[in-house]
C-alpha positions in Angstrom: -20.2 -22.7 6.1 -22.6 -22.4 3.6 -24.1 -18.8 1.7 -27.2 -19.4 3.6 -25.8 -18.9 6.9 -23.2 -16.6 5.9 -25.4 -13.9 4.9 -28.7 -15.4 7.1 -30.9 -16.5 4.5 -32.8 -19.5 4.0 -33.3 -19.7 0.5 -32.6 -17.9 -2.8 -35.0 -17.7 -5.7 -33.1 -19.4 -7.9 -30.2 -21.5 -8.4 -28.9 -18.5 -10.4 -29.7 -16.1 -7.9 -27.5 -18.0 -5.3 -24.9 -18.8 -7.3 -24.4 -15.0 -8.1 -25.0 -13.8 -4.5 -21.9 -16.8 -3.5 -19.6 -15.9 -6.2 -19.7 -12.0 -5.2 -19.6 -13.0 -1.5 -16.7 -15.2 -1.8 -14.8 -12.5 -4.2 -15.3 -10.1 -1.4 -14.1 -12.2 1.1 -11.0 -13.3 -0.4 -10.4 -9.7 -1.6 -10.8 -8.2 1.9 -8.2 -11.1 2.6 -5.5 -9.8 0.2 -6.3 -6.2 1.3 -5.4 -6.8 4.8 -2.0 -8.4 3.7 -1.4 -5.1 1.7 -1.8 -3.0 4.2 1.1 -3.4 5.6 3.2 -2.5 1.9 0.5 0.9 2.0 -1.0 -0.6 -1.6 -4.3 -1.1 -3.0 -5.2 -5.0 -4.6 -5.1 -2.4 -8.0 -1.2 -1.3 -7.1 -0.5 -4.8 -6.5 -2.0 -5.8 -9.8 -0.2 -3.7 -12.0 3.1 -4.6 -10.1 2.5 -7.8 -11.1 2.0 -7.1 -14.6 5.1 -4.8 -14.8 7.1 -7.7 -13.0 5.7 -10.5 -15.6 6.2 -8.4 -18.7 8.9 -10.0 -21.0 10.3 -6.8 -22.3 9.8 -5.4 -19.0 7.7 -2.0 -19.9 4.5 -1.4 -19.9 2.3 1.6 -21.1 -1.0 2.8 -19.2 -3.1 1.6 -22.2 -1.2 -2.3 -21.9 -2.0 -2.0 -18.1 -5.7 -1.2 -18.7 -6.2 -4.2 -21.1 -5.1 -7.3 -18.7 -6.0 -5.2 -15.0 -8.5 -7.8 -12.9 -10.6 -5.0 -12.1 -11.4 -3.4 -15.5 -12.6 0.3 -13.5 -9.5 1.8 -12.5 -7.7 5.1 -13.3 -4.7 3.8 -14.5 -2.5 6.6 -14.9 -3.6 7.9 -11.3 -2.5 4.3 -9.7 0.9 4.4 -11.2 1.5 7.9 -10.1 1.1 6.8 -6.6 3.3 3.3 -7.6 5.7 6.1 -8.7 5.4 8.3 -5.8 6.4 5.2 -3.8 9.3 4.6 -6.2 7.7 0.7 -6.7 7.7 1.8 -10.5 9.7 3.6 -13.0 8.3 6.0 -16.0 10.4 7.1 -18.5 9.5 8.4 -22.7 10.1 6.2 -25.2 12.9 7.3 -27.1 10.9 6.5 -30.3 7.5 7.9 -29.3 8.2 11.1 -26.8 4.7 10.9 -26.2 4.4 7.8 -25.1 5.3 7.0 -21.4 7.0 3.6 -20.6 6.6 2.2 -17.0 8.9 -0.5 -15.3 9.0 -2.2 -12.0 11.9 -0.9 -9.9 13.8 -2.7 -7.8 11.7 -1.3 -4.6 8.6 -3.0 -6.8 9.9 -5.9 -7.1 11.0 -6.3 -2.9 7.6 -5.8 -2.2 6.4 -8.2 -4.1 8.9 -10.9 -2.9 7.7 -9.6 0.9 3.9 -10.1 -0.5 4.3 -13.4 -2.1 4.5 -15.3 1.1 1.1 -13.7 2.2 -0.8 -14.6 -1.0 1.3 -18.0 -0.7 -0.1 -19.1 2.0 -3.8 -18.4 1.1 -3.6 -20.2 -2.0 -1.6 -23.0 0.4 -5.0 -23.1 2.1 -7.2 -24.3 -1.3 -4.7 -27.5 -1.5 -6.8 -29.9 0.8 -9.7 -29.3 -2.3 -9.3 -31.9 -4.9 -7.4 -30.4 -7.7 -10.2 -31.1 -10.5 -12.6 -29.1 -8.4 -10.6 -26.4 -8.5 -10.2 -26.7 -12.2 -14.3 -26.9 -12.5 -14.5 -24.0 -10.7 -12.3 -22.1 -12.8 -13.9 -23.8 -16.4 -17.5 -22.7 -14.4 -16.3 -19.4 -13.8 -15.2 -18.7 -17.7 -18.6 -20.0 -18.5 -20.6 -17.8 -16.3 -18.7 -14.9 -17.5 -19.0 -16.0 -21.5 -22.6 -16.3 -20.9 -23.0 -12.8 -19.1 -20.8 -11.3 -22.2 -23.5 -12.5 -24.5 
């Protein structure tokens, strides 16, 4: 279906204009998509972010301040999220024994069985993008770098 009759509105005033109104229409869409998966593992699309991260690290720690840098959603209160991640014992903290003030968090083995209950959730939405043609999915993504290089100025 197209933007217009998604949202009921026959035209835009510019090709700008509707491209912006569509690409925060569609993030919302597929975010309230992934939110509805996580509620059943009682986490935020945040939680699950920085579960991934954890998970992906290669020397498996992470501190609040590496979190913040690669998050999707560059507004969140870190250190509040993985309190409640370590509330629900889905992450680990401990000190760095070099640096007693600096706090080193790991996915625990609870983390990590969540994610593997996720995956097929998030599997099967992406499973749903393979009848596009894989170079328009590539376009997409090179359009989207572009549109945000351009709003960085």
């Amino acid at each position: 279906m197209k933007i217009e009759e998604e949202i009921n509105q026959s035209k835009f005033s510019s090709a700008p204009e509707k491209a912006i109104v569509n690409i925060i229409y569609t993030s919302n869409f597929i975010q309230d998509t992934y939110k509805t998966a996580l509620k059943l593992y009682d986490i935020s699309l945040p939680q699950y972010n920085v579960l991934r991260i954890l998970k992906g690290r290669k020397d498996g720690h992470a501190t609040c301040g590496d979190l913040k840098e690669v998050m999707l959603d560059k507004n969140p209160d870190v250190t509040r999220l993985c309190d409640k991640l370590v509330e629900k014992k889905l992450i680990l903290r401990n000190f760095n024994k070099n640096n007693r003030r600096q706090i080193l968090l790991r996915i625990s083995e609870k983390g990590l069985k969540v994610l593997s209950d996720i995956n097929p959730y998030f599997a099967e939405l992406n499973e749903m993008l393979k009848d596009l043609p894989e170079q328009d999915l590539l376009n997409l993504s090179d359009t989207l770098d572009k549109i945000r290089e351009k709003v960085r100025g």
